[in-house]
C-alpha positions in Angstrom: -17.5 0.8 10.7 -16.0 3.8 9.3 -18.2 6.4 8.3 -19.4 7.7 5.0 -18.3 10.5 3.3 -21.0 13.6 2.1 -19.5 12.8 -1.3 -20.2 9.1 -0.6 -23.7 9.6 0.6 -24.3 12.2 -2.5 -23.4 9.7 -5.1 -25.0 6.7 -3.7 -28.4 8.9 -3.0 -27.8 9.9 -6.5 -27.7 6.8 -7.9 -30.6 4.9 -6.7 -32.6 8.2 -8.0 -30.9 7.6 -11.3 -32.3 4.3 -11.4 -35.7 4.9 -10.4 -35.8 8.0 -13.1 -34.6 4.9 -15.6 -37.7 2.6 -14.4 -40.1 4.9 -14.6 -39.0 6.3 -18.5 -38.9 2.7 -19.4 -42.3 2.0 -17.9 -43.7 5.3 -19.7 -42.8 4.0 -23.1 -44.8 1.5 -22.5 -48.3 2.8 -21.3 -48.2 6.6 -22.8 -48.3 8.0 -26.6 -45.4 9.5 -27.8 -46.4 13.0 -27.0 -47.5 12.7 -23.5 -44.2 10.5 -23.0 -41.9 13.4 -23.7 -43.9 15.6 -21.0 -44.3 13.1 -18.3 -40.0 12.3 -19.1 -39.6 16.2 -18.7 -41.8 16.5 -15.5 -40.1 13.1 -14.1 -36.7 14.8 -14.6 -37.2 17.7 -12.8 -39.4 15.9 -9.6 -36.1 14.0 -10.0 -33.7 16.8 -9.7 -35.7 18.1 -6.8 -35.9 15.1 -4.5 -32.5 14.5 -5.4 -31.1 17.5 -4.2 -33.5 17.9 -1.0 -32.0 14.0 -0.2 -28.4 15.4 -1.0 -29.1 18.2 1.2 -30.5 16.2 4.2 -27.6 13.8 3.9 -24.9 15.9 4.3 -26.6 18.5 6.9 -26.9 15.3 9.2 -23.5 14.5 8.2 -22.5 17.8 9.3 -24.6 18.2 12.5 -23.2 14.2 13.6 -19.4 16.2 12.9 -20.5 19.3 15.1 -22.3 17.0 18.1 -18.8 15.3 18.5 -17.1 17.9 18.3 -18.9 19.2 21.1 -19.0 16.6 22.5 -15.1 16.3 23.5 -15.0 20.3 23.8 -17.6 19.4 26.8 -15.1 16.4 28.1 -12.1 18.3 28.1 -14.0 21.6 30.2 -15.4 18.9 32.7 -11.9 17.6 33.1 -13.5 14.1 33.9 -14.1 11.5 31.4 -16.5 10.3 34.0 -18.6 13.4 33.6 -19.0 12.6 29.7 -22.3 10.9 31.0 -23.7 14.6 31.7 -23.5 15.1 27.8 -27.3 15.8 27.2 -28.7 14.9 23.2 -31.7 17.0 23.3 -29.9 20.1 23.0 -29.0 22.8 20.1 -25.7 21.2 19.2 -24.3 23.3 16.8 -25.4 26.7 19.5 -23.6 25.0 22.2 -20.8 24.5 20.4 -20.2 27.8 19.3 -21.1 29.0 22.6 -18.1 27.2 23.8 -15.2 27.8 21.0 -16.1 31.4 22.0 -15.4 30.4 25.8 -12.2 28.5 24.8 -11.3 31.5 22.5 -11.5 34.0 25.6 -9.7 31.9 27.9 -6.8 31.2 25.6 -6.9 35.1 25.5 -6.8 35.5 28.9 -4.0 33.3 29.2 -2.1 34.5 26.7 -2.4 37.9 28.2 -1.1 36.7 31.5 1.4 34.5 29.8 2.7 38.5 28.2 2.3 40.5 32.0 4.3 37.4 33.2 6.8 37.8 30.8 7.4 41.7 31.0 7.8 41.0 34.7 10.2 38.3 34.5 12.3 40.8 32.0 11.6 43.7 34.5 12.9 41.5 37.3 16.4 39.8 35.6 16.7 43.7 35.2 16.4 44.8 38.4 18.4 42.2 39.9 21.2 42.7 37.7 21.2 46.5 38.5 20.9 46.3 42.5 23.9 43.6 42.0 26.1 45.5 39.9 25.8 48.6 41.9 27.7 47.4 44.7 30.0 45.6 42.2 31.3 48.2 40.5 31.7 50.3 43.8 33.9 48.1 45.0 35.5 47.2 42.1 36.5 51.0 41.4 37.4 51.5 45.4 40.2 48.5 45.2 41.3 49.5 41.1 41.8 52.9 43.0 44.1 51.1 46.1 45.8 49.1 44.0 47.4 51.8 42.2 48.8 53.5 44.6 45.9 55.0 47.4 47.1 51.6 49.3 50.1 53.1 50.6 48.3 56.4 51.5 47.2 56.7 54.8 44.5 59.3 54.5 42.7 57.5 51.7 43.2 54.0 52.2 41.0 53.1 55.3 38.7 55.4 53.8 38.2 53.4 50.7 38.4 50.3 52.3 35.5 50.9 54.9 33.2 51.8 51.2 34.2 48.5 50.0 33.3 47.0 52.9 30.2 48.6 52.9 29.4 47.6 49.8 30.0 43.9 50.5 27.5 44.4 53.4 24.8 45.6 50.9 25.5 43.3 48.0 25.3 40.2 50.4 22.4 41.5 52.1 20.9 41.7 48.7 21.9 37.7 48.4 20.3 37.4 51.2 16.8 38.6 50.7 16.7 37.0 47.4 17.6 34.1 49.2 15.0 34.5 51.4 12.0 35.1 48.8 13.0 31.5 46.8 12.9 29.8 50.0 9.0 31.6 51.0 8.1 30.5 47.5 9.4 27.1 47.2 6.7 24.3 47.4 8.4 22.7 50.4 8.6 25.6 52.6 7.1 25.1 56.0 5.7 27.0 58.9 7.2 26.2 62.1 4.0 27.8 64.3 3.3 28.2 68.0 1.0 30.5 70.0 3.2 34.2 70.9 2.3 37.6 72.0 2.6 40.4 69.7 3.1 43.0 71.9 6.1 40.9 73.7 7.2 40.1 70.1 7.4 43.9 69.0 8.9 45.1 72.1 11.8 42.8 71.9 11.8 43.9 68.0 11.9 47.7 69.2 15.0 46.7 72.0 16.7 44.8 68.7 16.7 47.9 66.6 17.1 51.0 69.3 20.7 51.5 67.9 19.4 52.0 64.5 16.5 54.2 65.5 18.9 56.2 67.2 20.8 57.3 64.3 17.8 59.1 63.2 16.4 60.2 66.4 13.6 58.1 66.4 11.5 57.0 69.3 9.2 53.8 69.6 6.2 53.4 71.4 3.2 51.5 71.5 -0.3 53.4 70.5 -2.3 54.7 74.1 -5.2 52.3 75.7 -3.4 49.3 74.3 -2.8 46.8 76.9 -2.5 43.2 77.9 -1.8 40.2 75.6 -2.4 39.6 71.9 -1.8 35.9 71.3 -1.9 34.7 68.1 -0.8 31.6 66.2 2.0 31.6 63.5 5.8 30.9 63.0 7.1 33.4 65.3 10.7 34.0 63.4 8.9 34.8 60.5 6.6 37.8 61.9 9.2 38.8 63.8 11.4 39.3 60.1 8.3 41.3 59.3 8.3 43.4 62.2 11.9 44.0 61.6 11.2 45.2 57.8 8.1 47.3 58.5 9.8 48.8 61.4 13.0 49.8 60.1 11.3 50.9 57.1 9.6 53.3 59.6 12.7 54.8 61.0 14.1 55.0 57.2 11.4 57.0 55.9 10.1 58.6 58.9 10.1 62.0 60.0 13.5 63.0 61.4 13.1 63.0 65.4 9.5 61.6 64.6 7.8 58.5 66.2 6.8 55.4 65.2 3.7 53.5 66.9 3.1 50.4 66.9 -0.9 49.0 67.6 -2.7 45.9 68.3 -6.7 45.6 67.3 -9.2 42.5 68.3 -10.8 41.5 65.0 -12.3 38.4 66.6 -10.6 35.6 64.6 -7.8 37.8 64.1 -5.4 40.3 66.1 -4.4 43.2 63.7 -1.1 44.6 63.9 -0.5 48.0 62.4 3.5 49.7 62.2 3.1 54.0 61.6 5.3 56.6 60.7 5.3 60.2 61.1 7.2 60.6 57.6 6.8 62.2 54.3 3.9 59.3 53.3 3.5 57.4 49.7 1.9 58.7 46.9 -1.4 57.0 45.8 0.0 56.0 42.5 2.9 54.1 44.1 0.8 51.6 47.0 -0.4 49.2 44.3 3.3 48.6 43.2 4.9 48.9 47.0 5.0 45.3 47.6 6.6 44.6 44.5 10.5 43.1 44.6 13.2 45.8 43.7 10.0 48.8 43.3 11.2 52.0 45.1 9.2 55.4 45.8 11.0 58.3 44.0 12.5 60.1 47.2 11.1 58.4 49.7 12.2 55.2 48.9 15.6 55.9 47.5 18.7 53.5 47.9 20.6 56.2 49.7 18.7 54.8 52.6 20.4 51.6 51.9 17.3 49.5 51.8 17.8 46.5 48.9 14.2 46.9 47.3 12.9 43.6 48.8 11.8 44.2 52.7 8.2 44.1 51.6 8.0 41.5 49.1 9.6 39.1 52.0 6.9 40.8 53.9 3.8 40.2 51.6 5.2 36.9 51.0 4.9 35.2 55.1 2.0 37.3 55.5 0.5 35.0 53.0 2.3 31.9 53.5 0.0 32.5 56.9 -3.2 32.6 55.1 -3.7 36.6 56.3 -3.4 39.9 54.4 -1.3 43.2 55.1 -2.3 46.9 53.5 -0.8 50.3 53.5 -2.5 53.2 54.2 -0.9 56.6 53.5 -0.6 59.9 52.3 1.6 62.4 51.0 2.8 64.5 54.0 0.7 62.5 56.3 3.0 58.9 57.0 2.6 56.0 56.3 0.6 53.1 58.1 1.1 49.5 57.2 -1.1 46.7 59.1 -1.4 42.8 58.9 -3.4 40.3 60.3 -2.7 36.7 62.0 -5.0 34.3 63.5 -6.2 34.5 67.0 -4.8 32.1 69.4 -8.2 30.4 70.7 
């Protein structure tokens, strides 16, 4: 049955009151003189009035309160998330106090999200950005080393292989560049898989230092592992993947390290967990910039510049298989002082 209306319930309240007020004139006619029956009709009007409006009143409060207690009562459904857990709805309490309680919850949530729905947005924008500057950077190098050939520096011997090595160069960076992006929509996709085993890490990082001794060469950097650290560190994990992160943190040491500096590499029992920290001996990171470090395309002013020829992504692929193994990595550093970075994996048992 559909409910009544408080303009329903008002007029039928109001009409049964009519009718008594009618019966009980009628019936004063009858058993009062005249003068007493205009008093008693004045006195029967107003009690009238009175009761009328506190019944009017009633009426459409309860009407009101039924409104607010189902109202509530599906705010309460849709925060349990179960229909189920409707059964929980408890009648003994202050209805219309719960209910605001809870708009105000919903109203701070939808703020929240909204919020994050903005930061997400401004970094989506941020990113498109980024990525279309790191690719056209290379792009347009190219482009102006082959413009320049094909009007005429191809048939000059001193400038052509010259130009051609840049643009070759170039095409190295920019599919590098393909690469890691490549890289971070595979760590991120829902149907990525670990493929994990028990390994040593200090095996792992000396075949990583034997891998890159070319490069640290250029920059006359030596490797070595930190004094008192010896035996095996097994852990479990997808060995490919740490290895990648080796290789990032690693070459970013010999990047940014101190020319003809060191960089150490140590292993640390935690228990459930072997720690593995990569240091340089270079100019360090500013405090301002280590909250932002692990962020894609985000470069240190100087010490993180693409002279170096890094593509802005190394420790975003990094951050992301640390976490797609459940662990954590941190930086420590300071200007003048290096730079540490360390990162956790489980224990082998």
């Amino acid at each position: 049955m559909k409910n009544p209306t408080p303009r329903e319930v008002a007029l039928s309240v109001a009409s049964r009151i009519t009718a008594i007020i009618v019966l009980l004139i009628i019936l004063t006619k009858f058993f009062f003189s005249p003068e007493i029956y205009w008093g008693h009709i004045a006195a029967i009007a107003l009690l009238s009035f009175v009761i009328s409006f506190l019944i009017v009143l009633s009426a459409i409060q309860q009407f009101i309160y039924r409104k607010i207690k189902l109202i509530y009562k599906k705010i309460s459904t849709i925060k349990l998330g179960d229909i189920e857990k409707v059964k929980q709805f408890r009648s003994d309490i202050d209805v219309i106090s719960e209910a605001d309680e809870q708009v105000n919850e919903w109203l701070d949530s939808s703020n929240r999200e909204i919020e994050k729905l903005k930061i997400e947005e401004a970094y989506r924008k941020e990113y498109l950005g980024n990525v279309a500057h790191e690719l056209k950077t290379p792009l347009f190098t190219i482009q102006g080393y082959v413009e320049t050939l094909i009007d005429g520096a191809l048939d000059d011997p001193n400038v052509n292989m010259k130009y051609l090595s840049k643009a070759k160069k170039n095409i190295k960076r920019l599919n590098k560049i393909i690469d890691d992006l490549d890289t971070i929509n595979v760590l991120e996709a829902e149907t990525f898989k670990l493929d994990s085993e028990v390994f040593d890490m200090h095996t792992l990082t000396e075949e990583v230092f034997e891998e890159l001794e070319v490069k640290a060469k250029e920059f006359n950097i030596s490797f070595q592992i930190k004094e008192g650290i010896e035996g095996k560190f097994m852990v479990y994990g997808d060995v490919e993947k740490v290895r990648q992160v080796l290789i990032n943190l690693i070459e970013n040491s010999i990047k940014y390290g101190k020319p003809s500096g060191t960089t150490a590499v140590g292993f640390y029992d935690m228990e459930k967990y072997i720690l593995t920290e990569v240091s340089d001996d270079g100019k360090g990171i500013a405090e301002e910039d280590i909250p932002r470090l692990f962020e894609r395309f985000y470069r240190v002013e100087k010490s993180r510049s693409r002279a170096r020829g890094g593509t802005g992504l190394g420790l975003a692929i990094v951050k992301h298989i640390i976490e797609a193994h459940r662990q954590s990595i941190n930086v420590r550093s300071k200007l003048g002082f290096g730079s540490t970075f360390g990162f956790t994996m489980q224990k082998a048992v």
